[in-house]
Backbone as a ProteinNet text record, in pm:
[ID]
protein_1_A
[PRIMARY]
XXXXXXXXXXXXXXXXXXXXXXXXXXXXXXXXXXXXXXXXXXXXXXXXXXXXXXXXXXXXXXXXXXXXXXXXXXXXXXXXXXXXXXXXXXXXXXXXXXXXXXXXXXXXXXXXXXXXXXXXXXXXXXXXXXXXXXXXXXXXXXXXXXXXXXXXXXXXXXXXXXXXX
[TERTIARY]
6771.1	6765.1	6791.8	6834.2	6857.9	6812.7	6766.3	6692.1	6786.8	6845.3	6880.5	6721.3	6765.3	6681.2	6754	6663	6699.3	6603.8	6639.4	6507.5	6588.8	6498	6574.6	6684.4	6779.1	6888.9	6982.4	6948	7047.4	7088.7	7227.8	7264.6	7165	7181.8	7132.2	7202.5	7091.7	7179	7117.9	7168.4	7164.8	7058.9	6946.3	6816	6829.5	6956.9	6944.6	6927	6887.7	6864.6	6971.4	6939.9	7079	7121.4	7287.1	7356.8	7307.1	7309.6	7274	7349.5	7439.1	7534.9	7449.7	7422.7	7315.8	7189.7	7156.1	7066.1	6950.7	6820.8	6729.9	6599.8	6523.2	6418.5	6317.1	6302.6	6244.6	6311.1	6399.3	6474.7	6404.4	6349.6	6316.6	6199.7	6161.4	6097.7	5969.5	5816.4	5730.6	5730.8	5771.8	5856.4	5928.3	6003.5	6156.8	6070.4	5963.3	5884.8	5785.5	5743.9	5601.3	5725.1	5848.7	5910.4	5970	6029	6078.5	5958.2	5850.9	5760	5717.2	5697.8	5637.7	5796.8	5957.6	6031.4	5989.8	5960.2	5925.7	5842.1	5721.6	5635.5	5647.1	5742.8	5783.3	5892.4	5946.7	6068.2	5967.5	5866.3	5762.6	5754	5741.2	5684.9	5804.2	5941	6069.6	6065.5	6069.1	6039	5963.1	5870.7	5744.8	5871.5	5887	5938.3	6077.2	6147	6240.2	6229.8	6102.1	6033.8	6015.9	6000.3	5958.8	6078.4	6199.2	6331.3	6410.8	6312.7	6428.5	6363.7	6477.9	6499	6414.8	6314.5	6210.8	6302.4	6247.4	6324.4	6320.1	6393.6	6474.7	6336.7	6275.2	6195	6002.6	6022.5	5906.7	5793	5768.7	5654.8	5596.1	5724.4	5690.5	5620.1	5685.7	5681.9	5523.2	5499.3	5349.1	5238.3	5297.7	5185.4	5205.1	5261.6	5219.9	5162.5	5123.2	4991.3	4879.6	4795.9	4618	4596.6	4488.8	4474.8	4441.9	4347.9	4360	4475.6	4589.1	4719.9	4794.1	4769.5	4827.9	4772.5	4619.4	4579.5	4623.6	4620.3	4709.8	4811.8	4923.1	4998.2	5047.6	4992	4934.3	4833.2	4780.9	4701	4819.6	4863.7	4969	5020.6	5142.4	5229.6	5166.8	5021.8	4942.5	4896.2	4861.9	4832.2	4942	5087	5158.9	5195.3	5216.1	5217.8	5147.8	5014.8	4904.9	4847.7	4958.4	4996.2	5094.8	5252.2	5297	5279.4	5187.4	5147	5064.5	4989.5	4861.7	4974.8	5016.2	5114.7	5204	5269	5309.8	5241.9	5127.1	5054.7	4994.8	4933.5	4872	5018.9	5139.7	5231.6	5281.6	5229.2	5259.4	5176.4	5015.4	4947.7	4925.2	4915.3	4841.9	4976	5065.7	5217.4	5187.7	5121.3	5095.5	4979.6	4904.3	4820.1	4883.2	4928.9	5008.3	5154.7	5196.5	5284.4	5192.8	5061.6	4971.2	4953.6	4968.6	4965.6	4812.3	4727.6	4542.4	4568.1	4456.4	4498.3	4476.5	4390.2	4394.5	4526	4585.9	4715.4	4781.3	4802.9	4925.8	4885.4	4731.2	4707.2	4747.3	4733.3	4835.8	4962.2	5015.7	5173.3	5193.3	5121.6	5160.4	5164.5	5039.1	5007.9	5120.3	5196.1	5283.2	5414.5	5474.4	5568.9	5565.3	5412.7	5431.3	5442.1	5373.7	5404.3	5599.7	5581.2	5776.3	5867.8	5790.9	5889.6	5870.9	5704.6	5716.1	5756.6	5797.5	5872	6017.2	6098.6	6220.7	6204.6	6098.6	6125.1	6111.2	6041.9	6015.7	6081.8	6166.7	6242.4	6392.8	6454.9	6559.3	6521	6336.6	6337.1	6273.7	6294	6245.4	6361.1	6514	6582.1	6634.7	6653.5	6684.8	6800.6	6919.3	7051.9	7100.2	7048.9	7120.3	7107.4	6960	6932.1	6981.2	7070.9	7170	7267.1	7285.1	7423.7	7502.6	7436.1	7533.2	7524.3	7660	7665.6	7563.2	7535.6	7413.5	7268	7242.7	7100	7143.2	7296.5	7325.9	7349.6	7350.7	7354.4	7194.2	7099.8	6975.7	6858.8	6968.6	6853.1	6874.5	7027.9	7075.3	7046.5	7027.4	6887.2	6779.7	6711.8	6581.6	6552.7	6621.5	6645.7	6667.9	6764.5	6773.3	6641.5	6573.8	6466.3	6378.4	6312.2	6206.9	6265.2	6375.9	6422.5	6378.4	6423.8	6435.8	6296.8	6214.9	6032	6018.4	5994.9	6009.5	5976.3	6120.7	6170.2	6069.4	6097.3	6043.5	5876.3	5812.2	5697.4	5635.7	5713.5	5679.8	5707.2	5783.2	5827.3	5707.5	5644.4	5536	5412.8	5383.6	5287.3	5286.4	5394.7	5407.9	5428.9	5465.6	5459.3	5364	5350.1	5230.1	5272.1	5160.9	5233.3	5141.3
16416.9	16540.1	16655.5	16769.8	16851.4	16973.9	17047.9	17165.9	17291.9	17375.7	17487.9	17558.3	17566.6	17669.9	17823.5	17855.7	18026.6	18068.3	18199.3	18245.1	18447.3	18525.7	18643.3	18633.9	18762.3	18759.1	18647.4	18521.8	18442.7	18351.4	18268.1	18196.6	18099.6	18046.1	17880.3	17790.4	17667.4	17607.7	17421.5	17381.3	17205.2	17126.9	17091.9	16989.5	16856	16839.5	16701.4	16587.9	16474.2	16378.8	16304.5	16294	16233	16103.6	16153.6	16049.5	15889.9	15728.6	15654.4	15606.2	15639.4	15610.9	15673.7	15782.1	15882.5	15757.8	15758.5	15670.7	15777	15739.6	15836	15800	15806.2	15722.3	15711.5	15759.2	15725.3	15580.3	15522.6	15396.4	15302.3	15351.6	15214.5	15129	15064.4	14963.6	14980.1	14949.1	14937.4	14852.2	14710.8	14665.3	14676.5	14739.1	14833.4	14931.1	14990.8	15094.6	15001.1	14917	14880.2	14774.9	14709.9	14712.2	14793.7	14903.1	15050.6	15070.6	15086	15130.7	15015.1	14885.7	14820.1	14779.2	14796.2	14807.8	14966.5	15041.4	15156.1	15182.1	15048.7	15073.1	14951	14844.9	14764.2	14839.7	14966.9	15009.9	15106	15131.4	15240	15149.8	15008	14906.8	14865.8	14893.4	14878.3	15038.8	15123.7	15255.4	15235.3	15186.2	15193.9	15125.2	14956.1	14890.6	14952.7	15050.7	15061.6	15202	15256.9	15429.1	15339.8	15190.9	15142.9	15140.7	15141.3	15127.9	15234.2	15373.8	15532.3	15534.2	15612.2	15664.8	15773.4	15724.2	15869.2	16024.7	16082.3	16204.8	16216.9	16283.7	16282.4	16352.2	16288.4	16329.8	16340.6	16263.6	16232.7	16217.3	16129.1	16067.1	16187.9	16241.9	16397.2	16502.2	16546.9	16619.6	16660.8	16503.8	16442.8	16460.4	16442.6	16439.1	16546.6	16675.9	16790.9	16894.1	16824.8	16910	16819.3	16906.1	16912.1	16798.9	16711.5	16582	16577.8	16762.9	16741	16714.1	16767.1	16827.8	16664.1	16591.4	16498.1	16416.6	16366.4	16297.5	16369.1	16462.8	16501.1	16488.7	16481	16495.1	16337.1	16236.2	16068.9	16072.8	16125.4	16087.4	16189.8	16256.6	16328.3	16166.4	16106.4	16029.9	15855.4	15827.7	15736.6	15774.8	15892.4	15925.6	15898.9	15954.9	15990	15836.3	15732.9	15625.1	15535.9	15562.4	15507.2	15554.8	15697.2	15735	15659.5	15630.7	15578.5	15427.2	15388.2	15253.8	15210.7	15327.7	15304.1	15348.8	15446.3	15474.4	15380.2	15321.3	15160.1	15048.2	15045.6	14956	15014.5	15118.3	15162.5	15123.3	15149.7	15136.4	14989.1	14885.8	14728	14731.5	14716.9	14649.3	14755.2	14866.6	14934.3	14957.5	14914.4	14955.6	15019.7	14880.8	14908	15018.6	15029.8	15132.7	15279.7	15260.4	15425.9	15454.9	15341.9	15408.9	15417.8	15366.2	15435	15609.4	15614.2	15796.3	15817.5	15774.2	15824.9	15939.4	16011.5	16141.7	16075.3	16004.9	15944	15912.2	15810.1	15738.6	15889.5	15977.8	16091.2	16156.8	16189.2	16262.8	16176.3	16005.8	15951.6	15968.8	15959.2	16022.9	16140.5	16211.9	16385.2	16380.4	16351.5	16306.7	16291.8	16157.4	16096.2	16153.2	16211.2	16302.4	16434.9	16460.1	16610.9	16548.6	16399.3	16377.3	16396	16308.5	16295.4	16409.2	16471.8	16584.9	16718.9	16703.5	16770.1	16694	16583.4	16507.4	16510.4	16600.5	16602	16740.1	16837.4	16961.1	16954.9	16885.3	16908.7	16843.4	16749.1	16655.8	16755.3	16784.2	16835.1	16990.3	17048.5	17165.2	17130.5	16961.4	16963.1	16940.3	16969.2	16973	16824.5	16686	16596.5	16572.6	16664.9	16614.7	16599.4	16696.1	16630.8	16526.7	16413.2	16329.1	16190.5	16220.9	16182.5	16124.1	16020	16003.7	15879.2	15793.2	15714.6	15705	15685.4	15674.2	15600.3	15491	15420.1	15533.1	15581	15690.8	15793.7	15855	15938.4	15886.2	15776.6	15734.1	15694.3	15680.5	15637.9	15752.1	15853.6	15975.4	16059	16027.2	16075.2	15966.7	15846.1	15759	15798.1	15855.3	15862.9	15990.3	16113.5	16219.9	16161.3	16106.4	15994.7	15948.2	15894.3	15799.1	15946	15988.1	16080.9	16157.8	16217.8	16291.2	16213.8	16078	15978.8	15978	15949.7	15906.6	16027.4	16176.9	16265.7	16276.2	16276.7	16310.9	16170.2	16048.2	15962	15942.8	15988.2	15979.7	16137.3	16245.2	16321.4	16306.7	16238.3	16216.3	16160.9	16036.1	15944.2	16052.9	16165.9	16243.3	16318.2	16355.1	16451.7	16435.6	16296.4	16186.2	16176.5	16157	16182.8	16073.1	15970.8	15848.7	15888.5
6976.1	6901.5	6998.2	6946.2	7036.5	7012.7	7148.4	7094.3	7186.6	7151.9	7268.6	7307.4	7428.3	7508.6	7562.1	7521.2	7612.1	7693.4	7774.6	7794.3	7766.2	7696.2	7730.1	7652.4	7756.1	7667.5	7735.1	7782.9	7872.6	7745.5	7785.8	7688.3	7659.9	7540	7525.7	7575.9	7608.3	7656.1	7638.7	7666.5	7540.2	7640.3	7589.7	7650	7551.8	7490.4	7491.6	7623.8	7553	7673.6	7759	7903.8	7965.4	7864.2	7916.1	7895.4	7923.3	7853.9	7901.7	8015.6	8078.9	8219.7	8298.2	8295.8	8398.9	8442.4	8558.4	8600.3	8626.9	8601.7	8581.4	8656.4	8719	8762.8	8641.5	8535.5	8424	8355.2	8371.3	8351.6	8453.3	8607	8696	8618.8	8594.4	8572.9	8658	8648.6	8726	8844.9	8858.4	8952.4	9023.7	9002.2	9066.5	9150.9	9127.4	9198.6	9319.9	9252.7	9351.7	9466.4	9401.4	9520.6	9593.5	9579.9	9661.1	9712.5	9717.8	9758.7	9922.9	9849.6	9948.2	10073.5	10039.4	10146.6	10190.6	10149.3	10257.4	10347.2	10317.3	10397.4	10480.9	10464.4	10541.8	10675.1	10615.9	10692.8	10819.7	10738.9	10846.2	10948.7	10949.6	11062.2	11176.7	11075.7	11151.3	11242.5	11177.2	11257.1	11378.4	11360.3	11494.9	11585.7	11578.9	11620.9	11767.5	11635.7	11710.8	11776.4	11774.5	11836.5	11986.1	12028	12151.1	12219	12144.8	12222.6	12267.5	12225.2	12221.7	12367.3	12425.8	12568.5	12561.5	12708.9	12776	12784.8	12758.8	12794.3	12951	13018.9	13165.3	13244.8	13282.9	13411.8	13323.6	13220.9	13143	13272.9	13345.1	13464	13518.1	13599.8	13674.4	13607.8	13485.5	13427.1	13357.2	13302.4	13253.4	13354.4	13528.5	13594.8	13631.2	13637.8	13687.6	13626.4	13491.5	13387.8	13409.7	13360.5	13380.7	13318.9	13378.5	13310.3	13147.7	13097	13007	12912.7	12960.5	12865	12853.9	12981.4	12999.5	12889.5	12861	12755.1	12631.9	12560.4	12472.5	12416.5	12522	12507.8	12442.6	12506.6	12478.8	12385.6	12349.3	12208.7	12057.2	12100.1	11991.7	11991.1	12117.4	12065.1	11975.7	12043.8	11968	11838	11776.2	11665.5	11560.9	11604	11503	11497.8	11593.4	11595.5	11449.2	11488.5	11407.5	11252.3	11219.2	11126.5	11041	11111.7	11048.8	11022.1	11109.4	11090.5	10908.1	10932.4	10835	10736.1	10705	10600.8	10498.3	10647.7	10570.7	10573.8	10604.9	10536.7	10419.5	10386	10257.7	10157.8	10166.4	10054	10069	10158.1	10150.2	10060.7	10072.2	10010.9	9913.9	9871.1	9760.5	9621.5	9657.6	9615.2	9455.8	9394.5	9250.5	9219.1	9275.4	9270.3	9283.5	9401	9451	9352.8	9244.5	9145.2	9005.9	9033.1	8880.8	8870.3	8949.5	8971.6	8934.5	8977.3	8993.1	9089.5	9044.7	9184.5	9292.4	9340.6	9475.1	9505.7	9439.3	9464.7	9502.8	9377	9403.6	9547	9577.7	9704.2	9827.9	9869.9	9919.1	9938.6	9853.4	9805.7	9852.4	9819	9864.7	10037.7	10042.4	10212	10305.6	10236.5	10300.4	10308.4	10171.8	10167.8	10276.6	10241.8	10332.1	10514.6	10587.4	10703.5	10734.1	10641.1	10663.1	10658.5	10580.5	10533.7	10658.3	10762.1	10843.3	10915.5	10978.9	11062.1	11083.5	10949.7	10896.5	10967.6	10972.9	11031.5	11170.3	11224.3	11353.8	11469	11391.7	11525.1	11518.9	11458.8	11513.3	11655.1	11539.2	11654.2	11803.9	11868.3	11923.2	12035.4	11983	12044.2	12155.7	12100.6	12195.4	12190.1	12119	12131.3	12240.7	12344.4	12480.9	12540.5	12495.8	12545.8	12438.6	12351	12299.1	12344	12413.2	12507.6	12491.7	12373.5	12349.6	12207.5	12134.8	11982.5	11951.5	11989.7	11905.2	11892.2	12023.8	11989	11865.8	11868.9	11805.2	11653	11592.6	11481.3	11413.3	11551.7	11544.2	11485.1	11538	11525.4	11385.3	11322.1	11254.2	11092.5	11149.1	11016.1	11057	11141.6	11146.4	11061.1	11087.7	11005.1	10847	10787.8	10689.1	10586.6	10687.3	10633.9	10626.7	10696.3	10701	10556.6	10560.8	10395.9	10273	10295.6	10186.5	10161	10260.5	10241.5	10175.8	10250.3	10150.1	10045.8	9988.2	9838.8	9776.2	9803.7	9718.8	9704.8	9787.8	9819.4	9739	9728.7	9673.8	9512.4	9480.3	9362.3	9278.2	9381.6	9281	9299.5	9402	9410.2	9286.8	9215.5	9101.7	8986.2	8999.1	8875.7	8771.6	8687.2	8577.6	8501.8	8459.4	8354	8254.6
[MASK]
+++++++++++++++++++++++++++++++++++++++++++++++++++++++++++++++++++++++++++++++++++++++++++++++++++++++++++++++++++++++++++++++++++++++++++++++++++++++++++++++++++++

């Protein structure tokens, strides 16, 4: 059925429903979700995995030991935290999968949680400036899915946060 909308003096304009070719995430299936969900939190574990293989930045040792022992533990509990963030992250969406697409506020505040890590993770790695330490196509394709995934978690993780069934 179709209803025009306006607002004002702006035109109307047609809120019929998508086309059935249009793919919609209201079409995925509950399945289709609690599996998207549990490869994402399988992919968080590939993330860790391959965070052990990225190149130290150039003079990391020195650099680390010529701050204050406090700054130095810091600076090592920042990179173990965010670690143990994305750890727990993808494990909460292995095992809770079906829960965290019921949309309970708990589940959605999960969701939100997780969207908003990624989505500040999507802001903060480009301003942290490592393109120069960029030096072979493989890092440079590496960093450019990592940017990738962090968007993708994002959007999808915010999606089931705002979701309402």
């Amino acid at each position: 059925m179709r209803r025009p909308v306006g607002v004002g003096n702006l035109p109307l304009r047609d809120c019929s429903p998508a086309p059935p070719w249009l793919p919609s995430f209201s079409a995925m299936t509950d399945s289709l979700l609690i599996l998207g969900v549990r490869v994402a939190g399988g992919f968080h574990f590939v993330t860790l995995i391959f965070a052990c293989f990225t190149p130290i930045p150039p003079n990391w040792g020195e650099n680390l030991a010529a701050l204050p022992p406090m700054h130095r533990r810091f600076a090592l509990a920042q990179n173990i935290s965010i670690g143990a963030t994305i750890a727990v992250l993808g494990l909460l969406s292995l095992v809770f999968a079906p829960t965290l697409i019921a949309g309970s506020p708990l589940a959605r505040a999960v969701c939100g949680i997780t969207a908003l890590f990624w989505g500040g993770r999507l802001v903060v790695l480009p301003w942290l400036g490592v393109r120069p330490a960029l030096t072979t196509p493989l890092l440079r394709v590496g960093y450019r899915l990592l940017l990738v995934e962090c968007a993708a978690y994002a959007a999808a993780y915010a999606y089931l946060a705002l979701h309402t069934r």
